[in-house]
N, C-alpha and C positions, 0 to 999 in steps of 0.2 A: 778370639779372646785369649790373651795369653796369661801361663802361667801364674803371673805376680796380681793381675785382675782379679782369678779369683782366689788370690792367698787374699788381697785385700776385701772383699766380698765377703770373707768368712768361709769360703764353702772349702778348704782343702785343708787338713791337720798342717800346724808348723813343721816346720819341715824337721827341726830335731826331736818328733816325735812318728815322723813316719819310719815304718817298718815295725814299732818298737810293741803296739796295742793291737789288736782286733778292729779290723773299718765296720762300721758299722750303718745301714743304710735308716733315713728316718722316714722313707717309702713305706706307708700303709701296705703291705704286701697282700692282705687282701682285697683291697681297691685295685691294686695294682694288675694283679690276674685277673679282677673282672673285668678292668678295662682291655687286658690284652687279647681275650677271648673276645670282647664285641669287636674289636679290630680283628681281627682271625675271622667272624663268623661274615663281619658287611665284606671282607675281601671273597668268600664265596658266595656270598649273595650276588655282587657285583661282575663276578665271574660267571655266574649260573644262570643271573637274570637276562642273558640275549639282550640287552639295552630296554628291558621294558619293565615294570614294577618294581621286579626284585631289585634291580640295578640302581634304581632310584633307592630302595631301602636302605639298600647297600652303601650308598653315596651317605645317607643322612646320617646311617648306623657309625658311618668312617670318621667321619665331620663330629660326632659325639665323643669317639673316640679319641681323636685329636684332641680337642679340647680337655677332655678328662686326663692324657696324658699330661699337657702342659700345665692344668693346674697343682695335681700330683707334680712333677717337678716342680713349683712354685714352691709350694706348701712343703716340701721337703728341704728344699734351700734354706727358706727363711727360717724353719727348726735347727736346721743347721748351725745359721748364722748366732742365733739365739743361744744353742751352746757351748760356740766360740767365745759370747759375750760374758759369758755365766765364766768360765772357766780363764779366761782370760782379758780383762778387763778395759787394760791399756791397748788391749789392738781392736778395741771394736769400734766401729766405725761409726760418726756421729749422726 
């Protein structure tokens, strides 16, 4: 994905405004280290389980993981884009 993708997307400040504000993330930071801590813990389940139970937990724990990361990125984007739209009117995307 290049550059101008996601200027048009919403998801990256205009560019005569980078450097100039504080970036700010619309990442739930508490969701965000719960999720990173079940991906941490199914990677030592997965490691500790010798391929038998744990490993399977490990796998499902990862697999939840994953998914909770991607939606947390979804759900951050579309915030995003939402206060590109708020803020900037004519560049939001139909």
């Amino acid at each position: 994905m290049a550059l101008e993708d996601l200027e048009e997307a919403g998801v990256t400040l205009p560019r005569d405004q980078w450097g100039k504000r504080e970036v700010r993330s619309a990442v739930h930071k508490p969701l965000f280290l719960v999720d990173v801590a079940l991906a941490v813990a199914s990677a030592v389940l997965m490691y500790f389980g010798n391929g038998r139970f744990l490993t399977w937990l490990g796998a499902v724990l990862f697999i939840i993981a994953l998914v909770g990361t991607t939606a947390l990125a979804l759900h951050a984007t579309s915030i995003q884009g939402r206060r590109r739209a708020r803020t900037q009117p004519d560049k939001a995307r139909p």
